[in-house]
Structure formats: structure tokens, C-alpha cells
C-alpha positions as CSV (number, residue, x, y, z in Angstrom):
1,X,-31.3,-20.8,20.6
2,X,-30.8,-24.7,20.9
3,X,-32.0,-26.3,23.7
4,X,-31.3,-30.1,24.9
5,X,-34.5,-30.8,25.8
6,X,-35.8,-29.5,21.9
7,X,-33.8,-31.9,19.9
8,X,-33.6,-35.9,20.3
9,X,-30.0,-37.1,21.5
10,X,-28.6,-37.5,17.8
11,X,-30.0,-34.0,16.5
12,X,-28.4,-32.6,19.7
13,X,-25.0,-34.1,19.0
14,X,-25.2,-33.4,15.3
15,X,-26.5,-29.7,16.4
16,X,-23.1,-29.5,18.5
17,X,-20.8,-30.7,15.7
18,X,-22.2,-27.5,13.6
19,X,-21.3,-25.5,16.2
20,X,-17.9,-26.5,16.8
21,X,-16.5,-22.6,15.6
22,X,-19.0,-21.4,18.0
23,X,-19.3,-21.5,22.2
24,X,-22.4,-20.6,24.0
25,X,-21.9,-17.9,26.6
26,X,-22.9,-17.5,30.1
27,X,-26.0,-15.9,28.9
28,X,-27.1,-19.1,26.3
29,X,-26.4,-17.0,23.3
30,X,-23.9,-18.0,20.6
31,X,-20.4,-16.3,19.9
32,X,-17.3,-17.5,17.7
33,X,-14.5,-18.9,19.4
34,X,-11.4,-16.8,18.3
35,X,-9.0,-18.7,15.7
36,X,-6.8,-20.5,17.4
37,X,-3.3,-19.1,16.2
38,X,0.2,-19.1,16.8
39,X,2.8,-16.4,16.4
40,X,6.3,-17.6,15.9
41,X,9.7,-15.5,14.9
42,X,10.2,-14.5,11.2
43,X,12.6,-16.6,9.5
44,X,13.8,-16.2,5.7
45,X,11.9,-18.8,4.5
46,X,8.9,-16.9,5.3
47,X,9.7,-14.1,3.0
48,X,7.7,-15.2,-0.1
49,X,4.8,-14.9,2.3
50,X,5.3,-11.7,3.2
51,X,6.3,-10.9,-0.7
52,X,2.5,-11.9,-1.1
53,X,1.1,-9.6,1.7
54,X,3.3,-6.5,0.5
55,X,2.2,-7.1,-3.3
56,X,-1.1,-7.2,-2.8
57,X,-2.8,-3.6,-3.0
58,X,-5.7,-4.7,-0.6
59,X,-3.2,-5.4,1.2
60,X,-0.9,-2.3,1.7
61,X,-3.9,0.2,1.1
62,X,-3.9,1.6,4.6
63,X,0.5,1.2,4.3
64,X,3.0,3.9,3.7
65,X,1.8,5.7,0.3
66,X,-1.2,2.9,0.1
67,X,0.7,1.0,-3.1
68,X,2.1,-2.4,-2.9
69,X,5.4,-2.5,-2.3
70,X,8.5,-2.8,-4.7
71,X,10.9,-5.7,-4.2
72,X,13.5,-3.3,-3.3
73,X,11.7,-2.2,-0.4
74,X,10.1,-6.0,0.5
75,X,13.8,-6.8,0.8
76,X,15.6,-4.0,2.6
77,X,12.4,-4.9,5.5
78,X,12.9,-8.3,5.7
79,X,16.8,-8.0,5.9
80,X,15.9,-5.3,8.7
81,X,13.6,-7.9,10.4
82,X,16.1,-10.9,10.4
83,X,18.6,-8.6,11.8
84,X,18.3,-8.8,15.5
85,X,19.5,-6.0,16.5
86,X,19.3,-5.7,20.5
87,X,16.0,-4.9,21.6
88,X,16.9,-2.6,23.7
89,X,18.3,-0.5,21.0
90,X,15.5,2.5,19.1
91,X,14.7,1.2,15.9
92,X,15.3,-2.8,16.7
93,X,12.3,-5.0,15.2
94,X,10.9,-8.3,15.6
95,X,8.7,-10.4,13.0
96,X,6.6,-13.1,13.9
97,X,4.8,-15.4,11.4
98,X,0.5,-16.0,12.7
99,X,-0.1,-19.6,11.3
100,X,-3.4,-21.2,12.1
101,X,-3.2,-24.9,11.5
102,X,0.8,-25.1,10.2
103,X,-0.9,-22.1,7.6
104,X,0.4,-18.9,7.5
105,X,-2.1,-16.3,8.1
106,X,-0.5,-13.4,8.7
107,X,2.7,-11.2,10.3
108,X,2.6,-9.3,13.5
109,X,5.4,-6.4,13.2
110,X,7.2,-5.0,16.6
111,X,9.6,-2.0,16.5
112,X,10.9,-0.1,19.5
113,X,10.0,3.9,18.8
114,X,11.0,6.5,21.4
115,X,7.5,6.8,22.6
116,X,7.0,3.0,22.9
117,X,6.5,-0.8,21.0
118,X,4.7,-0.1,17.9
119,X,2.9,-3.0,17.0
120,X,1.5,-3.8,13.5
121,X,-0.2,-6.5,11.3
122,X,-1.3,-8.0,8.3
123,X,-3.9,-10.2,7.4
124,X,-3.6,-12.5,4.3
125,X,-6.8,-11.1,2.4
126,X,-8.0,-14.8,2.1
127,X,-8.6,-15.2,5.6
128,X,-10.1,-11.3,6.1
129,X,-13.4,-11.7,8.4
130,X,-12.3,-14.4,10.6
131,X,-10.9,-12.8,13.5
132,X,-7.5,-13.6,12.9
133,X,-6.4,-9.7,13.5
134,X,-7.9,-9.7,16.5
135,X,-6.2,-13.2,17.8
136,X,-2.9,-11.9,16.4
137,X,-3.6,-8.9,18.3
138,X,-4.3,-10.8,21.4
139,X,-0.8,-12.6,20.4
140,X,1.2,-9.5,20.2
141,X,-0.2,-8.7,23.5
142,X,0.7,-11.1,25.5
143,X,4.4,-11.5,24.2
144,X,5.8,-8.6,22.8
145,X,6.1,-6.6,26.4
146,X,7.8,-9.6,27.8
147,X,10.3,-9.6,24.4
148,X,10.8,-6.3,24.8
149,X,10.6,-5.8,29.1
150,X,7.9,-3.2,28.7
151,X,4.2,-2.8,28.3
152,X,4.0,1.0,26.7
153,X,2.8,-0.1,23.6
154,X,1.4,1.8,20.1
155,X,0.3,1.5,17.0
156,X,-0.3,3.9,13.9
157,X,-3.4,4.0,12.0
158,X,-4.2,5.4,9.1
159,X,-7.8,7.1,10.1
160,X,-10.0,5.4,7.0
161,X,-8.8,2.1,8.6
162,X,-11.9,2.6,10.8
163,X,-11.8,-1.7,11.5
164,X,-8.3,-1.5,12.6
165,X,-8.9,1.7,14.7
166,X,-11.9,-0.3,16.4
167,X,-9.9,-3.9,16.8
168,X,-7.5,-1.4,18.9
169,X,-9.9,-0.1,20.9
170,X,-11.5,-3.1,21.9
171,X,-8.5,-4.2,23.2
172,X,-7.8,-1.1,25.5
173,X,-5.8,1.3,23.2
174,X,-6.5,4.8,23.2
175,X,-6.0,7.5,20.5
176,X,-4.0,10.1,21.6
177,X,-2.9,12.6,18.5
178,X,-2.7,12.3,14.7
179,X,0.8,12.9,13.3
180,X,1.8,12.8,9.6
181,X,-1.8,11.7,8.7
182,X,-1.4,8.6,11.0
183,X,-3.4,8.1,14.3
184,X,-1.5,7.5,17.3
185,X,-3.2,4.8,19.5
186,X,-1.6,3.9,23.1
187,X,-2.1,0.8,25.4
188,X,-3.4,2.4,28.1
């Protein structure tokens, strides 16, 4: 741990400047600030993106069958996500783009499902390990029940995505049943 008093001004400040990813806690230990992200709607020009994320096998492992995606499929989604259907409606969808510095980083999926919101979300595999699920997470939850008017939310996991399952729980969703090989988790 750094203390002021252990370093001369200038090796405090430059100390400081290292640590700008970082915040000291109540406690005097270090923790990483989230990344700070933004989650805006889907638009077309933000498919070739998503092409990239649904192509890429690290990607779509824990997806559907596992496989990336073929551009049949890519496009039937995204023409279902720029659809708008009325959210009050089973079945209607949002897409938001994560950026992080004007950079996409990811996609937060929303879809209204007879039991709830299911949320979803990929991670561009170049910025894996940074928290940026987890801020995207904290994104989806703290707009998607005021899109939508309610806070019953889920999500479907596929049980080897032990990291996902975990980010889920952390943020106060339960597991509740498995169903077609997919974990159910609910906001509680």
C-alpha cells in the first residue's frame, strides 16, 4: 500500500498517475474502477460490429449450438433488432451498442419473454478481462426496466459459462431451474 508520507511530493503524484484505473477504498486497499461505458440503441451501421461478435467462435461458444453464426442468421437478428416492435408486445427486442471511449465494446440484448426481460451480452474478445461485462451489466440494469416499465428480469446461461453465471450473481440474480440445457437466472 502507498502512503503520502512514504514518497516525496513528485513520486506521490507520479505514484497517483499509475493509478489512475485504480481508486483506493474505504479500507486503503486498491480496486479497479469499472470502465466507464455507454450503452446506446442499435442502429444499422452497427451491424458489421456485431457481424464480428457473431463470427467469432470465442465468441458464440456459450450461444445457441456454440458455432459462429451464418450470415443468414446475423441478418434475420439484426433486421429483428431494428424492428421496434412495441415493447409491450412478447417477443419485442432492443439492441444497444456498449462503447467505451466512441469504441464499440460490445452489445447488450433485451427481449420481452413471458416470464420476464431477458437480458444478454457480448464482449468483443479484445477487451475480455476488463470488466466491461460487468459495466454493461450494470448498464442494462439501470435502463432496460425503465424501457420496458418492469424490473422482472432474466437471463439464460449456458452452465460451463461459470464467469457469466458468477457476473449474474454478483449483481443479485438467482438461478432458479435449468431448461433446454440453459440456466434460468432471475433478478430477484
Amino acid at each position: 500500500m502507498l502512503a503520502r508520507e512514504e514518497l516525496p511530493d513528485s513520486e506521490h503524484s507520479k505514484a497517483l498517475d499509475r493509478l489512475d484505473a485504480t481508486t483506493l477504498t474505504a479500507k486503503g486497499s486498491l480496486m479497479l474502477c469499472p470502465p466507464l461505458i455507454d450503452l446506446r440503441p442499435f442502429h444499422v451501421s452497427d451491424t458489421a460490429f456485431f457481424e464480428r461478435l457473431a463470427s467469432d467462435e470465442r465468441v458464440t461458444r456459450f450461444i445457441g449450438n456454440g458455432q459462429p453464426w451464418e450470415q443468414q442468421t446475423i441478418q434475420d437478428r439484426v433486421t429483428a433488432a431494428l424492428r421496434q416492435d412495441p415493447l409491450q408486445m412478447v417477443g419485442a427486442s432492443r439492441w444497444y451498442l456498449v462503447t467505451e471511449a466512441n469504441e464499440p465494446v460490445g452489445i447488450v440484448v433485451s427481449s420481452r419473454k413471458d416470464q420476464g426481460i431477458e437480458i444478454g451480452y457480448w464482449v468483443s474478445p479484445d477487451h475480455w478481462g476488463r470488466g466491461i461485462a460487468g459495466a454493461m451489466v450494470d448498464g442494462a440494469l439501470a435502463s432496460i426496466p425503465k424501457d420496458y416499465g418492469t424490473s422482472q428480469l432474466i437471463a439464460r446461461v449456458d452452465p460451463a459459462n461459470a464467469a457469466s453465471a458468477k457476473l449474474l450473481t454478483r449483481r443479485g440474480f438467482q438461478l432458479r431451474s435449468n431448461h433446454d440445457g440453459l440456466d434460468l437466472y432471475t433478478l430477484a
